[in-house]
Steps between C-alpha positions, in 0.01 A plus 500: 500500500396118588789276615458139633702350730507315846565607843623240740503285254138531521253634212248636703681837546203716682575236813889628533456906371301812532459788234393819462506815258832554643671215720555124488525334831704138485666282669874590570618167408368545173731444180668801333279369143199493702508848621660659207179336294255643740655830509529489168123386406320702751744844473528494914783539745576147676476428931608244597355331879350231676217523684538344830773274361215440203617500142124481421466866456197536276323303711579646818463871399286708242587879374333757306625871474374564792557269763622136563303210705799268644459175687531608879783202563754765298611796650602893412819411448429268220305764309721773615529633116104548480459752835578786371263506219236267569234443769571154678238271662614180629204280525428341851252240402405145453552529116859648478610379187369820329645506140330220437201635688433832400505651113563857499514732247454940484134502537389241739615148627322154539608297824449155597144469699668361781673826614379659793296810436709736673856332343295603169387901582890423588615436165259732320666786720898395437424448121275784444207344320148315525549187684245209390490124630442281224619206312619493121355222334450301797868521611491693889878547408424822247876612520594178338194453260591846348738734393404918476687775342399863458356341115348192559395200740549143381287241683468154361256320283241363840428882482151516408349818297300644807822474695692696216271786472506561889885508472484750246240739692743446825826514374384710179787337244465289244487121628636212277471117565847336418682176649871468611748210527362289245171525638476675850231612671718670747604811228629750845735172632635505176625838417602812610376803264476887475344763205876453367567131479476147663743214602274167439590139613686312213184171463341819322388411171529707200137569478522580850775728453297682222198532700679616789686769299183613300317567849755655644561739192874386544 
């Protein structure tokens, strides 16, 4: 199912929440609409944190069903629902805000090109996949420029055709060029999506929201 809304007040919900196959991660001042919308769009059970005092969680953190990169200014205890199934990294480096920075799906995961090499064999190893620095359509911030689910990667229209077929060899799902938020380049700062739904910001247009939920096969 495909739901707008806001969180924060905001639109851009990938900045404020993190999704997987079978979690949400939110803010915990979040309104009782908001998370009933995103538990209800994506299927998920709801946890509610900070990270560091952050409400910015999809920026600050990135999960798969593996593992989870988090921003090395939070702590254990602000995670403390994800230890006992997940690997944990917390990333020690100059580029910590990693859910904007890293785009990870099953397979493998592009990183901004600004991460130290190690920090990346570090992320490769916590999320169990290939671990590539690149940029997405000549955005270095690949967690916001896209959004992956075990069906499909959207990436925006500066996407060129070269760049699509290499996504498709790497990540090896179908790819599909869509906007956001009347317009956005930034499609992973503006959602939060798994194979079962997404929760989209509300500036989506209608032909938005149809592209969205074709390529998603929502």
């Amino acid at each position: 199912m495909l739901l707008k809304g806001k969180i924060h007040n905001s639109p851009y919900i990938g900045v404020f929440a993190a999704a997987n196959e079978e979690i949400a991660i939110v803010p915990d001042d979040i309104t009782k609409e908001e998370e009933a919308a995103i538990k209800r769009s994506l299927d998920v059970n709801i946890h509610k944190t900070k990270l560091g005092g952050s409400p910015l969680i999809g920026s600050l953190m990135v999960i798969n069903s593996h593992g989870a990169v988090i921003t090395d200014f939070a702590d254990i205890d602000d995670v403390k629902f994800l230890k006992n199934e997940y690997n944990i990294l917390f990333v020690n480096d100059k580029i910590n805000a990693v859910g904007n920075d890293i785009l990870a799906g099953e397979k493998a995961a592009f990183v901004h090109p600004g991460f130290d090499n190690e920090t990346v064999k570090l992320i490769g190893e916590v999320l169990d996949v290939e671990t590539i620095k690149s940029e997405i359509g000549g955005i270095s911030t690949v967690g916001s420029a896209a959004i992956i689910t075990k069906k499909a990667l959207l990436v925006n229209p500066q996407v060129s055709d070269d760049e699509i077929e290499n996504l498709k060899k790497i990540f090896k799902i179908p790819i599909y060029v869509v906007t956001a938020n009347f317009g956005s380049l930034y499609i992973g700062a503006s959602m939060i999506a798994n194979s079962k739904g997404a929760y989209i910001g509300d500036n989506s247009t209608a032909v938005e929201v149809l592209e969205i939920e074709e390529a998603l096969g929502i």
